[in-house]
C-alpha positions, 0 to 999 in steps of 0.5 A: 383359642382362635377357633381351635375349641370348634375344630376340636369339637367337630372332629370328636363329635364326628368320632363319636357319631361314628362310635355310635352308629358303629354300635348300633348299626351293622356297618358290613351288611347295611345299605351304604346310603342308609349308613351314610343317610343316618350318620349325616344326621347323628352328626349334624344333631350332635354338632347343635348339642355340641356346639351351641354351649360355644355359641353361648359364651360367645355371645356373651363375652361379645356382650360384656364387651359391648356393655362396657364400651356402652358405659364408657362412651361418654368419655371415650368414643368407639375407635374406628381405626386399627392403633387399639392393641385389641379390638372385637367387632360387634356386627347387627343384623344389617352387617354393619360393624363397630370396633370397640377395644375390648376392656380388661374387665371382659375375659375372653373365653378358652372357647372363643369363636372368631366373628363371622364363623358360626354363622356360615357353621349354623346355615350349613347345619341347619339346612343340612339337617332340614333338608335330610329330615323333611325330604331325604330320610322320608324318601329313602324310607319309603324307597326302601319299603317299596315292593317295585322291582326297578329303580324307576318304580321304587322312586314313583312310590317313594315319591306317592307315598310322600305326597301327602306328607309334603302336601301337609306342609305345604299347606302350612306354608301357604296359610302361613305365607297368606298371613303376611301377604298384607305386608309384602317383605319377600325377604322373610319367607325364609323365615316363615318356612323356619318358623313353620318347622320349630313351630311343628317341633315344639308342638311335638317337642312338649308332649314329649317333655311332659312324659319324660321328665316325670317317667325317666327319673320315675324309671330310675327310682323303680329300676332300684328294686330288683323285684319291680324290674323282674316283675316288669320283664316278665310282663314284657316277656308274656307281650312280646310272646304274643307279638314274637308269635303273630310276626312269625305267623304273619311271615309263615303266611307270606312265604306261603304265598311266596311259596306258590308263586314260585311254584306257578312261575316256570323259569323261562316267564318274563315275570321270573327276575321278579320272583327270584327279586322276591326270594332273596328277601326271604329268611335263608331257611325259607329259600332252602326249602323252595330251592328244593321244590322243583318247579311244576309251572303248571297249567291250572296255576293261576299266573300273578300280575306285576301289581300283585307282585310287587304288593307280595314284594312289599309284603315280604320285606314287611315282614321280614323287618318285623320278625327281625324286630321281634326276635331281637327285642325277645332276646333281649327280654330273655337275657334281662330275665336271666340276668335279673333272676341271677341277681336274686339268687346272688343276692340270698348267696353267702358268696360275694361272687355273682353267678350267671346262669347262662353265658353271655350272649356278647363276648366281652374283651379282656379289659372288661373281664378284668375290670367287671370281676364277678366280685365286682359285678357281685358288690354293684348288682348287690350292694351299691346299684340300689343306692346309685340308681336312688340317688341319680333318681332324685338328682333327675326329679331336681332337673326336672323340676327345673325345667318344668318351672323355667318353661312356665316362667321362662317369659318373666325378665323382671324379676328373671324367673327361670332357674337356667337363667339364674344360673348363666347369669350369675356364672357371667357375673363371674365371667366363668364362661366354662360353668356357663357351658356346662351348665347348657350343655348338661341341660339340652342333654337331659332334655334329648334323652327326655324327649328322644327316650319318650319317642322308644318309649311309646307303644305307638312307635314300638315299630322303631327300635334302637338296639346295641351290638349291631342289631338296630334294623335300617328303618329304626335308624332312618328314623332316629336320624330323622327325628333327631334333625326334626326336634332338635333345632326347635329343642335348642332354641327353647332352651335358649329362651329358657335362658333369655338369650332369645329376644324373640321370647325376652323382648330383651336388648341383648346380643343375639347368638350366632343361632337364633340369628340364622332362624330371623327376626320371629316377630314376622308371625307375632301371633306365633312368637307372643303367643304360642312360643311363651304360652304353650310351653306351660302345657308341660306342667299338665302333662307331667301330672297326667304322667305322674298318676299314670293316666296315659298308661290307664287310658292305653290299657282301657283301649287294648294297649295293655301297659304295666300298672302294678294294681291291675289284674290284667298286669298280673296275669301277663306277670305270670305268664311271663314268669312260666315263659321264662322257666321253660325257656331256661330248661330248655337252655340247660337241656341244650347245654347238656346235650352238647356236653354229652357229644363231647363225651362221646367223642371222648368215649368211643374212638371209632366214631368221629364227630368231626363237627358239631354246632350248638345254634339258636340258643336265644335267637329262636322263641322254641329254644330248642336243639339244632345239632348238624354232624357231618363226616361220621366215620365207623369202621368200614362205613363213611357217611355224610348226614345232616339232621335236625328235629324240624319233623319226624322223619329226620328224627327217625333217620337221627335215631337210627343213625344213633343206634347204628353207630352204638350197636356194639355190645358194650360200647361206652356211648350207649349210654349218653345216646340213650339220654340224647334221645331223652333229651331230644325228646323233652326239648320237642315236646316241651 
């Protein structure tokens, strides 16, 4: 294929970067540096999942071919001229090259790589995706979280924010650095520093592991009973009220805050481009209200200070971020809910026609509508989901069984221990280079979601959350980008140990893969390669039991970081609680629904009046779920008016009812009625 296989597989990898980024990010309103930041990484992530399959078979092709020029040396020399009809290079480390002719026992692979290629393609990679993940995502985070007004202040906080973060590992290095000072080859401190980073990585990379491969075949299992993940979203729901809450308060606070210092500093102070920096942070509804507040400027307010106001610039965006997170993971637990609730009823249904409650929040293209019926939609809800979400369950718990026995045998040679190298082996035997590929590919796929899933999963970074259809905030995705670049090198290389094509670890006489060599000899920190490499890895077996009896999730709930476990009470109440969060949730929907239908029939009714337009909003984007109805342009008779109204106090309210029976004062007029049962409604949805 001369290379075309890599060329292929760079540009799709790139599309499906983009796919994704499209997906979860918002491409129209988020910073360009963080999309760009953030698709960089994805990609070049997404290129050592993609790619290293190819590095694989490559190598192993090269071996064959070494292998079988080493048996026939007796007999035939290595050619040193150009008159063989084929000819590989097989290179060392030390750039010095053999041509051996290639015998007709080795297939070359569909996918092969020319010599020399994937070695420039792993550096560029590599360091690309280091220096994104330990210098620049971290730098860029901390510029995007910093309260300074100016470029200038925004880097110096960047970069004292980060000085102890550097400083870590730097100390690392250095301790590192002092160990092989005894032996003096300047030329491996590239590989020290590399060592370094895959050795923090593989610390990480294990704890990680141990909880997702028990939790996400675990996960799959239960997500098959519609009443366990019912029971589980109501708990989410009843935690995420508490969390929703404490962010809209904490915000209230802040605008307070904000409110004052808008109100203190008059419009000609040097200190005012300030404060209009900070009211453009603030949510829209905010900036309304304070536009309409005149400026008192007056003498008694106390004046704030440049630090003062970049710890409130600071504030602000911290806590717009959060209630952003908390309104989007909220509307995502409310549309779970009803969905799982719509499942149950369709289920006890005579009719093989799935019946949703509410519309959907995502409008859908025709395609989907048309393959997605509700007849289908019915038979996979209903009929083949559990079967389905079983079966894959228990394919997962094989793979990680797997896993877990190659990574505490994995060290063993003689006699090959490790399953993944069973497996490559014996598809080398039958120089079947596309199961060889497949086989890595699907094993470093499970073990990413593994480990990237466990770090969404975690209590602890609840923080950073990936969400589908545009809503993924900035700081969520730097930092999936900066995760990515760190664990994946560090994952990719224990993987390939767990096939023995890691002499590192195997201590074998094998050909090394164009990857392993861009990371150096290990041998340089022996302490590091014979020890922590190969031993560590078996911790994994101890966390995978302590995840199976669920003695993280006890611990966190012991602490106060409640967890869902089926036989306590606490997760019961919370059940509960949820349960009843849901049930006013959704009539207050079904109130708001009817409110709007009754508008239309008013607009039916009564000629006179003209309802030019009229909006339904927040239907699952506020935790209230209530009414906001804007009328504008109302024409009766020899009246005109502009008004614009909403519940948000009373005194709206009452200029909405009277506006209401001013337009149905007439004696017999049809819309009597329906503004009666608005104002009913109206008045439900506020106590409620």
């Amino acid at each position: 294929m001369s290379g075309a296989a890599l060329a292929v597989v760079v540009v799709v990898v790139f599309l499906l970067a983009l796919y994704l980024l499209q997906r979860y990010g918002d491409l129209r309103k988020q910073q360009r540096m963080v999309l760009l930041g953030t698709l960089l990484s994805w990609y070049l992530c997404f290129l050592i999942v993609f790619i290293l399959p190819l590095d694989v078979s490559t190598t192993i092709y090269k071996q064959c071919v070494l292998d079988n020029a080493n048996q026939t040396t007796d007999r035939v020399s290595p050619t040193i001229s150009l008159l063989a009809p084929v000819v590989i290079n097989i290179c060392s480390h030390s750039f010095l090259c053999v041509c051996y002719s290639i015998p007709k026992a080795c297939v070359e692979p569909w996918s092969y790589i020319p010599d020399g290629v994937l070695p420039v393609f792993w550096r560029v990679v590599y360091w690309t995706s280091q220096f994104l993940t330990w210098l620049l995502l971290p730098f860029m985070q901390s510029y995007a979280r910093s309260g300074a007004f100016s470029r200038v202040g925004k880097i110096k906080t960047a970069l004292i924010e980060n000085a102890i973060y550097y400083g870590t590992y730097l100390l690392i290095f250095i301790s590192l650095l002092i160990y092989v000072a005894a032996h003096p080859q300047w030329q491996e401190l590239q590989t020290i520093g590399i060592t370094a980073a895959n050795t923090w990585g593989l610390f990480l990379l294990v704890l990680l592991l141990g909880y997702g491969l028990v939790e996400i075949p675990r996960s799959y299992w239960l997500s098959s009973s519609h009443g366990y993940l019912l029971a589980k979203t109501y708990f989410k729901v009843a935690k995420m009220a508490t969390e929703k809450a404490a962010a809209e308060e904490n915000l209230a606070d802040v605008m307070e805050n904000v409110a004052g210092v808008h109100e203190s500093v008059r419009y000609n102070h040097h200190f005012r481009k300030c404060v209009d920096t900070i009211l453009t942070k603030c949510p829209t509804e905010y900036q309304e209200e304070m536009g309409t507040v005149e400026n008192s400027g007056g003498e008694q307010s106390v004046l704030p200070t440049k630090r003062s106001l970049i710890n409130l610039h600071k504030k602000v965006i911290f806590a717009v971020q959060r209630q952003g997170q908390t309104q989007v993971q909220w509307s995502i637990l409310l549309e779970q809910a009803f969905h799982l609730e719509d499942v149950a009823k369709s289920q006890s249904s005579a009719v093989r026609h799935f019946a949703h409650s509410f519309p959907s929040a995502h409008q859908y293209g025709w395609i989907h509508k048309l393959i997605y019926s509700p007849t289908v939609e019915w038979y996979w809800e209903c009929v083949f989901r559990q079967s389905f979400y079983r079966l894959l369950a228990v394919l997962l718990c094989l793979l990680s069984a797997a896993v877990v026995w190659s990574e505490c045998t994995f060290f063993s040679t003689r006699p090959v221990l490790s399953l993944f190298a069973v497996f490559v082996h014996m598809a080398e035997k039958q120089y079947n280079y596309i199961c060889i590929e497949m086989v890595c590919f699907v094993s470093i796929l499970f073990l990413c979601v593994c480990v990237y899933s466990t770090v969404f999963r975690i209590r602890v970074f609840n923080y950073y959350y990936l969400v589908p259809h545009h809503q993924t905030d900035a700081y969520s995705l730097q930092f999936s980008g900066m995760l990515f670049c760190r664990l994946t090198p560090p994952l990719c290389l224990n993987f390939l140990g767990l096939i023995h094509l890691d002499s590192a670890i195997s201590h074998q006489d094998r050909i090394q893969t164009s990857y392993t060599s861009i990371m150096g000899s290990m041998r340089v920190l022996s302490f590091i390669s014979d020890g922590f490499y190969i031993y560590y890895p078996m911790l994994v077996l101890l966390l995978c039991f302590a995840t199976f009896f669920s003695l993280g999730s006890r611990c966190l709930n012991l602490l106060g970081f409640h967890q869902y476990i089926t036989d306590d009470d606490l997760t019961s109440d919370l059940v509960d609680e949820g349960r009843e969060l849901i049930r006013r949730g959704s009539l207050k929907i079904q109130s708001s629904l009817f409110l709007m239908y009754m508008f239309k029939e008013m607009n039916k009714k009564n000629p006179r009046t003209i309802f030019v337009t009229s909006q339904l909003s927040s239907l699952r984007s506020d935790s209230k779920i209530i009414l906001c109805m804007r009328i504008t342009y109302v024409h009766h008779l020899l009246s005109f008016s502009v008004i614009t109204f909403t519940r948000r106090d009373g005194e709206t309210e009452e200029q909405q009812r009277g506006l209401l029976q001013y337009n149905s004062s007439d004696e017999g007029s049809p819309n009597r009625r329906y503004v009666l049962l608005f104002l009913f409604f109206c008045s439900m949805a506020h106590r409620t």
